[in-house]
C-alpha positions as a Markdown table, in Angstrom:
| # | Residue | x | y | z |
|---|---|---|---|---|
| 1 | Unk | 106.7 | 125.1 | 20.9 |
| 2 | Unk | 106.3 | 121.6 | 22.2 |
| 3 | Unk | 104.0 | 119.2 | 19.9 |
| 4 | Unk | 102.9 | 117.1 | 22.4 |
| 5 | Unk | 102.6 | 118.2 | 26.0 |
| 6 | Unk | 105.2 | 117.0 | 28.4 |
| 7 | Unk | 103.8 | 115.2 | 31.4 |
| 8 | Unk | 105.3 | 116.9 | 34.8 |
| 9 | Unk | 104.5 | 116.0 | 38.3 |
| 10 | Unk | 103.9 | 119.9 | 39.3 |
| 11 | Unk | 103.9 | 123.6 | 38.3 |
| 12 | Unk | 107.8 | 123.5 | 39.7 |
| 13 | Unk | 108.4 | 121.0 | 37.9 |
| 14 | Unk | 107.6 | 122.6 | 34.5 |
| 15 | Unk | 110.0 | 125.7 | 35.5 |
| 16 | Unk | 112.8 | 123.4 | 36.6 |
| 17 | Unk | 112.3 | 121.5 | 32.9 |
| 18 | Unk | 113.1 | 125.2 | 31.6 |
| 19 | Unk | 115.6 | 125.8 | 33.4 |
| 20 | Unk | 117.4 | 122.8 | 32.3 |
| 21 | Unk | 116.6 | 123.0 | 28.6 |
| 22 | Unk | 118.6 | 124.7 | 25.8 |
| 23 | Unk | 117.2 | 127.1 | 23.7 |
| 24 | Unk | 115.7 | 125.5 | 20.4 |
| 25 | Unk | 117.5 | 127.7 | 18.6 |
| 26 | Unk | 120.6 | 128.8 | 19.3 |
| 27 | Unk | 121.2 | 126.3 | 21.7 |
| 28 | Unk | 122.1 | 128.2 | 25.0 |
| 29 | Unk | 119.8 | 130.4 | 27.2 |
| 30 | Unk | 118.4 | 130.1 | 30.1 |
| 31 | Unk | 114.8 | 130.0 | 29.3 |
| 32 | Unk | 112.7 | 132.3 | 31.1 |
| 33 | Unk | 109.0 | 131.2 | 31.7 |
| 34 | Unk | 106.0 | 133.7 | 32.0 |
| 35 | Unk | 103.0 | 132.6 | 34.7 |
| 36 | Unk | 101.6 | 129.6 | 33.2 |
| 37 | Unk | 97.9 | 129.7 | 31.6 |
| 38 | Unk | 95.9 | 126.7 | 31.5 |
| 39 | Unk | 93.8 | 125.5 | 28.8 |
| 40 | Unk | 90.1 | 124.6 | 29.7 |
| 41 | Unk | 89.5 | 122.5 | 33.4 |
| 42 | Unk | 89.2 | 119.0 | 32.4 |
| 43 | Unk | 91.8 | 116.8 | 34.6 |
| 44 | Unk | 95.1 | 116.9 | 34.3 |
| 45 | Unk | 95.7 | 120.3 | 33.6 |
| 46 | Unk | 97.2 | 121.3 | 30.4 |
| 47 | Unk | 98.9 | 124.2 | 30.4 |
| 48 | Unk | 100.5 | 126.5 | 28.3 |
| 49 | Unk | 104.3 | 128.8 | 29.5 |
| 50 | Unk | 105.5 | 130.9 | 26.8 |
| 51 | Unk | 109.8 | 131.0 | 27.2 |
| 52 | Unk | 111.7 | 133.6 | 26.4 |
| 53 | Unk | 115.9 | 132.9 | 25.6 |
| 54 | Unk | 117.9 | 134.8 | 27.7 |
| 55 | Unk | 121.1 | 134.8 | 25.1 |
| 56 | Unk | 119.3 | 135.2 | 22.1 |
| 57 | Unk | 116.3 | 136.9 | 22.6 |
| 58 | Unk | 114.3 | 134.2 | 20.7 |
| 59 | Unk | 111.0 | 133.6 | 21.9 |
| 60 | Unk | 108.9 | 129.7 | 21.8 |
| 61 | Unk | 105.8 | 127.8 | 23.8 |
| 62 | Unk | 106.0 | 125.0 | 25.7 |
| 63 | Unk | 102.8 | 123.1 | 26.3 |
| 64 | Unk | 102.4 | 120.8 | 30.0 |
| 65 | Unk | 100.1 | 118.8 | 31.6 |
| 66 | Unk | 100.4 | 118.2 | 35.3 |
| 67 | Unk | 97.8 | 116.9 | 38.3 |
| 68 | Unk | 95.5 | 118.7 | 40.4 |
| 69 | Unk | 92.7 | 121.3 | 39.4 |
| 70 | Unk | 93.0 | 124.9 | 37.7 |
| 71 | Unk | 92.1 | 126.3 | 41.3 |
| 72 | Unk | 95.0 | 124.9 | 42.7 |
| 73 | Unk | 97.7 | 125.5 | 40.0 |
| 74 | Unk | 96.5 | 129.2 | 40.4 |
| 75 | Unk | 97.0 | 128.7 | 44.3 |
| 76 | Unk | 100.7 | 127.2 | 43.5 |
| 77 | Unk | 101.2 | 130.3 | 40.8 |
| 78 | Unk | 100.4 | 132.8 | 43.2 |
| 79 | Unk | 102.6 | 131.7 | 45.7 |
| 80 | Unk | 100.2 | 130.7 | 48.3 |
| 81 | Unk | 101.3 | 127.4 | 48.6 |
| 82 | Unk | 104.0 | 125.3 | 48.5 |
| 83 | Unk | 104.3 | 121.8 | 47.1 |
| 84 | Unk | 107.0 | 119.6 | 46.7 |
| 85 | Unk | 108.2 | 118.9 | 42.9 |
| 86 | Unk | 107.4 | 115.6 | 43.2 |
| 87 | Unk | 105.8 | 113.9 | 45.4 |
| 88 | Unk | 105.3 | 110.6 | 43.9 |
| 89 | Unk | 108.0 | 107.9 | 43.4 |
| 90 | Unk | 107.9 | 107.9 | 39.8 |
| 91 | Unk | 110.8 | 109.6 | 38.5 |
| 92 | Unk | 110.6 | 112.5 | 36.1 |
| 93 | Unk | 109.5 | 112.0 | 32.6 |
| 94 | Unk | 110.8 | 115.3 | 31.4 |
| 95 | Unk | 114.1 | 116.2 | 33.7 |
| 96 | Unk | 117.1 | 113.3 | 33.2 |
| 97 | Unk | 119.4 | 111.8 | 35.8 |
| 98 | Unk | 121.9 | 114.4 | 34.6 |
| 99 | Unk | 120.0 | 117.3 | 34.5 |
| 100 | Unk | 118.8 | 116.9 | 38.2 |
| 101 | Unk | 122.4 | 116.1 | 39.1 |
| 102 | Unk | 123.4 | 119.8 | 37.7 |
| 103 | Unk | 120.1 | 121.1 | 38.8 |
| 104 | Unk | 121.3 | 120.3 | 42.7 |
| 105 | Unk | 125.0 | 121.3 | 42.5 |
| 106 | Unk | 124.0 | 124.9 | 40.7 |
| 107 | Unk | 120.8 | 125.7 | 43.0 |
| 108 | Unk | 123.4 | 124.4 | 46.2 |
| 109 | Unk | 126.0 | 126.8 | 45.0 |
| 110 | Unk | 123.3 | 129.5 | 45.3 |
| 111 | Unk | 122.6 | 128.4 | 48.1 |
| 112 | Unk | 126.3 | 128.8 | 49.9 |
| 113 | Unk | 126.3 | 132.4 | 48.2 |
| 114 | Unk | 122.7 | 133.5 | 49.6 |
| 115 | Unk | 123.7 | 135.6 | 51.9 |
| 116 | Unk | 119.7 | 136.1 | 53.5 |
| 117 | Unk | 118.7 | 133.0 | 55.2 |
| 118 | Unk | 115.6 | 132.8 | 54.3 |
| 119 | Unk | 116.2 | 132.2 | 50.6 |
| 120 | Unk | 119.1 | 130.4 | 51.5 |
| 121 | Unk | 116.8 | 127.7 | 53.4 |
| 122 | Unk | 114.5 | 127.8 | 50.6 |
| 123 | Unk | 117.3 | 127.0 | 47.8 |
| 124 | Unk | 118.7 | 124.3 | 50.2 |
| 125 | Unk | 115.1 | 122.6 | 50.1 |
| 126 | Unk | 114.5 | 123.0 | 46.3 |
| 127 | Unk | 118.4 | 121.6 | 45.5 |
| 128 | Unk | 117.7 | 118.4 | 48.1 |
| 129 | Unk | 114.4 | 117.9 | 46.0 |
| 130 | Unk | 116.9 | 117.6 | 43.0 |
| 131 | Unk | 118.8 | 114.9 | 44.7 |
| 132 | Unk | 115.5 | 113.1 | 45.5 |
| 133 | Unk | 114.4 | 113.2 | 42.0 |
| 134 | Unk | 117.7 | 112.2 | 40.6 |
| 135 | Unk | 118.5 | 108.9 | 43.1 |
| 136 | Unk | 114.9 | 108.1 | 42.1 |
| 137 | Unk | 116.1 | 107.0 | 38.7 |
| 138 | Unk | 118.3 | 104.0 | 40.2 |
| 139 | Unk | 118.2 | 100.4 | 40.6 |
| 140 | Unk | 118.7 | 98.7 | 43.8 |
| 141 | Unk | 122.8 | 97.5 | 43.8 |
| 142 | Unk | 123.4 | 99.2 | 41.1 |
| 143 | Unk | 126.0 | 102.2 | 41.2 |
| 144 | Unk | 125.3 | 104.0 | 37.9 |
| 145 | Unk | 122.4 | 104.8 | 36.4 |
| 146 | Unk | 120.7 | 103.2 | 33.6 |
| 147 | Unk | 120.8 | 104.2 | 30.5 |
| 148 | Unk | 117.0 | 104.8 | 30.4 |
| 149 | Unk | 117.7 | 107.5 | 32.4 |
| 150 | Unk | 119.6 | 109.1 | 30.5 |
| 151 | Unk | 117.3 | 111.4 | 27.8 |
| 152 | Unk | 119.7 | 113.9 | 26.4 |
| 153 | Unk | 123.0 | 113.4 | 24.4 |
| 154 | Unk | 124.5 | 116.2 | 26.7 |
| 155 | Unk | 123.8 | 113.9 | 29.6 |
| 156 | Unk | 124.7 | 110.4 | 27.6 |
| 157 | Unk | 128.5 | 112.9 | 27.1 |
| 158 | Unk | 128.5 | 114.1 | 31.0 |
| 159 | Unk | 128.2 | 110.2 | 32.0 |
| 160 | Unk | 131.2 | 109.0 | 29.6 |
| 161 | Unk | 133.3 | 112.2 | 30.7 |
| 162 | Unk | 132.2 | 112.3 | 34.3 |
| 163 | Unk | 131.1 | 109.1 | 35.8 |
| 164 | Unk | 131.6 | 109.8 | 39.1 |
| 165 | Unk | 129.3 | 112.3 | 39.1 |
| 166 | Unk | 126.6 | 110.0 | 38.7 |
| 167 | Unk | 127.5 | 107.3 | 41.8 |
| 168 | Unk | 124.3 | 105.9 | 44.0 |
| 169 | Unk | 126.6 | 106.0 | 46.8 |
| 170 | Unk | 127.8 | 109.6 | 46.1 |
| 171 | Unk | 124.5 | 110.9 | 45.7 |
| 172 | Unk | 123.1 | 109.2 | 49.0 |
| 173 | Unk | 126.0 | 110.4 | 50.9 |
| 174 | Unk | 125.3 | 113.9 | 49.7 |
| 175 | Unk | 121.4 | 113.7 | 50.6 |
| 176 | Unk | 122.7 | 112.8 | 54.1 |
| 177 | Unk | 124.1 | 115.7 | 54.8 |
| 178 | Unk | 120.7 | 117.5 | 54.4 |
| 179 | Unk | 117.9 | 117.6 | 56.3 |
| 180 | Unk | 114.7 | 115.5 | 55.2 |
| 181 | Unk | 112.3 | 117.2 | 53.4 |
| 182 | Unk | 109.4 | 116.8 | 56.4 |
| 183 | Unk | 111.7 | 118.6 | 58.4 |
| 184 | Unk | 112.3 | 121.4 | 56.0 |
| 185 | Unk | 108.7 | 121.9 | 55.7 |
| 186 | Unk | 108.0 | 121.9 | 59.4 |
| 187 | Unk | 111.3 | 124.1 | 59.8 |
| 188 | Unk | 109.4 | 126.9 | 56.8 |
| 189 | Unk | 112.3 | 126.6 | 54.4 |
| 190 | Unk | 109.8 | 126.6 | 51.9 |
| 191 | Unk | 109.4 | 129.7 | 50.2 |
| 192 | Unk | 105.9 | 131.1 | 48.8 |
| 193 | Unk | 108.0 | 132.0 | 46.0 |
| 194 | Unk | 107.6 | 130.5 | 42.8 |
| 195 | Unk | 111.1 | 128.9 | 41.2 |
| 196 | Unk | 112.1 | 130.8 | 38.5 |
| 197 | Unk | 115.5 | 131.1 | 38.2 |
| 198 | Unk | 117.5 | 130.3 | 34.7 |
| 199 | Unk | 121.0 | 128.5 | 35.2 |
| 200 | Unk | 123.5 | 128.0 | 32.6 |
| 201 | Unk | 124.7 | 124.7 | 33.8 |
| 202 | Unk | 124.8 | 123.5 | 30.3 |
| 203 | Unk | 128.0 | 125.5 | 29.5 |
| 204 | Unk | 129.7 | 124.0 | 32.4 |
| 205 | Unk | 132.8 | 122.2 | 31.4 |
């Protein structure tokens, strides 16, 4: 279990932070998260989402806080709402510039392989969040990102051995090809479901 909690933007956001994290101990996964259970209703939230290893069975808590009231996280919990993962221009605290980056290509993939379009729209809309999270980690005029944004050793390796992964002008010219996020929300690709999904992206070579 987490010490300290780890400040997220949303309730998506604290699944997506599973979703990219290894398991504690036996380094693989994915991590499954239960429905999240908040602890008292002072402001922000801090909540509790037990995770469960998907490769080794092992089980561990992971402690949140993130903004807005107990109503409403039990609103987004439920399903009947949708929020986007972020929407301030801070960049995350908790997800790197690499983890977003793999967070996008293996939710896109999905996407291509949906074969109802419905969830299909709705992974297109959650992997273009990822690309909006990760380009918010950049500097104007500069390429690359800093190494600031960079939290994990994993993602200080996947820069060294991939760096054209992690181009501005890559990135931008991906986000391009998608439609903005206003017009996926006008459009309904957003899904009442909650994200849950576990990705392996960590054993990608």
């Amino acid at each position: 279990m987490s010490s300290q909690p780890l400040e997220a933007h949303s309730l998506a956001e604290t699944y997506l932070y599973l979703m990219a994290t290894r398991c504690p101990r036996c380094g693989q996964g994915p991590l499954r998260g239960a429905d999240a259970r908040p602890e008292g209703d002072e402001r922000p939230i801090r909540l509790r989402i037990a995770a469960t290893c998907g490769s080794c069975g092992g089980h561990g808590e992971y402690r949140f806080t993130v903004p807005g009231s107990v109503a409403s996280l039990r609103a987004r919990q439920a399903g009947s709402a949708a929020a986007r993962v972020n929407p301030s221009s801070r960049p995350s605290q908790i997800i790197d510039v690499a983890q977003w980056i793999v967070l996008f290509r293996m939710i896109a993939e999905a996407a291509s392989r949906a074969t109802d379009k419905v969830e299909a729209r709705r992974l297109g809309y959650e992997a273009a969040q990822c690309l909006e999270e990760a380009l918010k980690f950049y500097e104007e005029g500069n390429d690359l990102p800093p190494d600031a944004a960079l939290f994990q050793e994993s993602s200080r390796e996947m820069r060294l051995t991939n760096p054209q992964e992690f181009s501005r002008e890559r990135l931008m010219a991906l986000r391009g090809r998608l439609p903005t996020l206003d017009l996926m929300e006008a459009e309904r690709f957003v899904s009442r479901r909650s994200i849950r999904r576990e990705w392996k992206f960590w054993r990608r070579k």
